[in-house]
N, C-alpha and C positions, 0 to 999 in steps of 0.2 A: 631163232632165239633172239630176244632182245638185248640190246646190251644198256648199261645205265652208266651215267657219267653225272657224277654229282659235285667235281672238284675245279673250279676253276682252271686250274693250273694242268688240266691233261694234256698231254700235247695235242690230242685233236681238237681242243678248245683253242689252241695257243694259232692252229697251222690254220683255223676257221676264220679268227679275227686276223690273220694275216691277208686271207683272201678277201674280208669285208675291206679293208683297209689301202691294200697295193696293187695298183695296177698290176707292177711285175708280176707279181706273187699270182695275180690272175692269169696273165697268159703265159706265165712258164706253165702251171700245171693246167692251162686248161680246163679252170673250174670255176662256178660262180654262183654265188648264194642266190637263193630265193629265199623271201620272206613272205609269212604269211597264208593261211588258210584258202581264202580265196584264190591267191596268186597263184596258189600250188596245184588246185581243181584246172586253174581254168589250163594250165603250161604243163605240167608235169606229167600229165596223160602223156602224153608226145615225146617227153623229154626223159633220158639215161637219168635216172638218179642215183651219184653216190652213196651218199647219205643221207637219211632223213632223221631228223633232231624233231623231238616237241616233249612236249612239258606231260599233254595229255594223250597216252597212246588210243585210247577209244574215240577221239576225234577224228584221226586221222581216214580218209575216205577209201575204201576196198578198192578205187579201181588204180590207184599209187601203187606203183611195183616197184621194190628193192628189196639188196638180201641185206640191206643195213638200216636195221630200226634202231632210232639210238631214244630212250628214254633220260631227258637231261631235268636237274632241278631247275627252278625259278631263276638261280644265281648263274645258273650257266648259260642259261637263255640271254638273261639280261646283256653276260658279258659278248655274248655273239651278234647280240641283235644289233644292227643299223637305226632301230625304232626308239624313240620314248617311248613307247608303251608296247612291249613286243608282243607279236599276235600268238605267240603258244607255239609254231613251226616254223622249220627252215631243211630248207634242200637245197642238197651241194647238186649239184647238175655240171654236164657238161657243157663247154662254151660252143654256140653254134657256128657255122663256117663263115669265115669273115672275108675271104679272098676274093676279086675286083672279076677275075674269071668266074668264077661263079654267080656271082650278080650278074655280068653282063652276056654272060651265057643263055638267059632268059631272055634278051632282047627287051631292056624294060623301056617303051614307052614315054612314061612319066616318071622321071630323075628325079630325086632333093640330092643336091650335092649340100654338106654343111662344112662352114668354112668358120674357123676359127670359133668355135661355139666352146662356151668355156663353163655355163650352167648344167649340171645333169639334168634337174628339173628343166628346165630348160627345152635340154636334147630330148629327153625322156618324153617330152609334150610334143616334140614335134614329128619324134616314131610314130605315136598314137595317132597323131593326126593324118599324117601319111597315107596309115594302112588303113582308117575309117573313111579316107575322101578318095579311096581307090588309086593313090601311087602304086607305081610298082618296085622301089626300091630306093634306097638311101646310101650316097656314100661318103661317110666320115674323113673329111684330108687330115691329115697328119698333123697336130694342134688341138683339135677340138680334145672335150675332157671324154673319159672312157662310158661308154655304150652300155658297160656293164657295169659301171658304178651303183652300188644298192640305190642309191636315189634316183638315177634314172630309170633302171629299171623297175620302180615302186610308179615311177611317172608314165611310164608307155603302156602299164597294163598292157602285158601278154604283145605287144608288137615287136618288140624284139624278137621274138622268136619265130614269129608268122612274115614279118616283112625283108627279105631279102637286103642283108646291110653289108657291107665291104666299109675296111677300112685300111686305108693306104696313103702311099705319097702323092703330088699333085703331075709327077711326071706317069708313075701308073695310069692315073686317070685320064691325062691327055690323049693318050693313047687310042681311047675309046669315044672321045667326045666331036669327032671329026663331021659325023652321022646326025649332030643333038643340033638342034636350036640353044645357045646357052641364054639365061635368063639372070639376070643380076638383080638384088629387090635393093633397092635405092630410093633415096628422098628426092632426087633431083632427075628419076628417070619418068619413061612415060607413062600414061594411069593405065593400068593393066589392063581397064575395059575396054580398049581403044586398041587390044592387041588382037592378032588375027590367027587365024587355025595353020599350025604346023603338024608334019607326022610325029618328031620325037622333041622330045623338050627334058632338056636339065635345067633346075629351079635351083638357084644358088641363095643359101640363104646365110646369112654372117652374122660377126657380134655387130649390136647396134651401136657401141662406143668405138669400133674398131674399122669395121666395114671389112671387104676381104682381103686378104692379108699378101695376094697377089693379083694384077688384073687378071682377067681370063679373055686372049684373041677375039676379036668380035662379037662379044657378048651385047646382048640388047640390055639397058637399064627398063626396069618397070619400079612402078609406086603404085601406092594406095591413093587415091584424093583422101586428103582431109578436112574433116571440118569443123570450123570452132579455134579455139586455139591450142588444139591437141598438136603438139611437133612432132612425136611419132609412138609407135609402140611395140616392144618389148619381141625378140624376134620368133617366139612361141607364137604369140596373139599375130601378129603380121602374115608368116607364112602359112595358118590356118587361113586367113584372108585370101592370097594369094593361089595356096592349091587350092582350095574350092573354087576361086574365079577362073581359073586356068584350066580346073579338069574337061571340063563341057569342050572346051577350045582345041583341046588335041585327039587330032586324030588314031583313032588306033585302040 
């Protein structure tokens, strides 16, 4: 049976935009919106879904499984939606495993550790990028903004969920980086083209106003050459530079 929610004020309206809205609110229950028709095809096959909200139920695609169909008006959408212009669906999902064990239990390879990243869009671009230039995992240190922020995840298209992400403290981490080549992305280190094949490599990538917000033990600096009078860029646009020059480079 469907159920309809046409009042702002219902409390699942109320507890929805809590979880658009607060971290907390995200990882105490362990839940996280998805917006959007596409987003929904492309993730939700895969993915538990609590509740599915949309405006139009015959859009919604037969292969989304849940025993909670919620039919909401325009007004309720609006007030849930993360979007200016919201796309008609949303699904509450559960949040996928974020522990540092888990990630590194797969023996990944090719690292993004992100340090101090404070953009969703941002973070959200540089999941995407990750999982199309063949990383094998991301892990978020304690600072950056949340992974499941609607706007990054509207930015990674579907890699949050496909690319093995941990998020934890910098002592966690150390833990595990014993094994890694660490890689620092810097304006004053060396041009990445000039680097040489290792087996495991962590890529550290930071705010550009900030840089990393701790050093990391004998880490190698790498840069981009630039040319022109460009002084640097934006660390979305960088670290797509970076893991594509780097992937061919490591073995494994």
């Amino acid at each position: 049976m469907i159920q309809q929610i046409t009042s702002v004020q219902h409390p699942l309206v109320k507890q929805l935009v809590r979880l658009r809205d607060r971290r907390s609110e995200r990882y105490s229950q362990q839940l996280i919106l998805i917006e959007g028709m596409n987003m929904l095809k492309e993730i939700c096959e895969e993915q538990p879904i609590t509740h599915l909200l949309t405006t139009d139920v015959s859009l919604l695609p037969v292969s989304l499984h849940t025993d909670s169909v919620i039919a909401v008006s325009e007004s309720v959408m609006r007030k849930i939606s993360a979007c200016e212009t919201p796309n008609g669906a949303i699904a509450v999902v559960s949040m996928p495993a974020i522990e540092a064990d888990a990630l590194f239990s797969i023996e990944p390879q090719r690292l993004v550790i992100l340090d101090g990243i404070a953009d969703p869009g941002n973070l959200g671009t540089i999941l995407r990028t990750a999982g199309a230039l063949g990383w094998d995992g991301v892990y978020c240190i304690d600072g950056c903004c949340d992974p499941f922020n609607p706007k990054a995840i509207r930015a990674a298209k579907g890699a949050t969920f496909r690319l093995p992400l941990a998020l934890g403290d910098r002592e966690t981490l150390a833990r595990y980086l014993s094994s890694y080549t660490v890689l620092t992305a810097d304006l004053d280190g060396e041009d990445v083209s000039a680097y040489s094949h290792q087996q495991k490599v962590a890529l550290v990538l930071s705010s550009e106003a900030h840089g990393v917000q701790e050093p990391f033990p004998d880490a190698r600096r790498i840069t981009i050459q630039m040319h022109g009078e460009m002084e640097s860029l934006n660390v979305a646009a960088a670290g797509a530079i970076l893991m594509n020059a780097l992937h061919g480079k490591i073995n494994g």
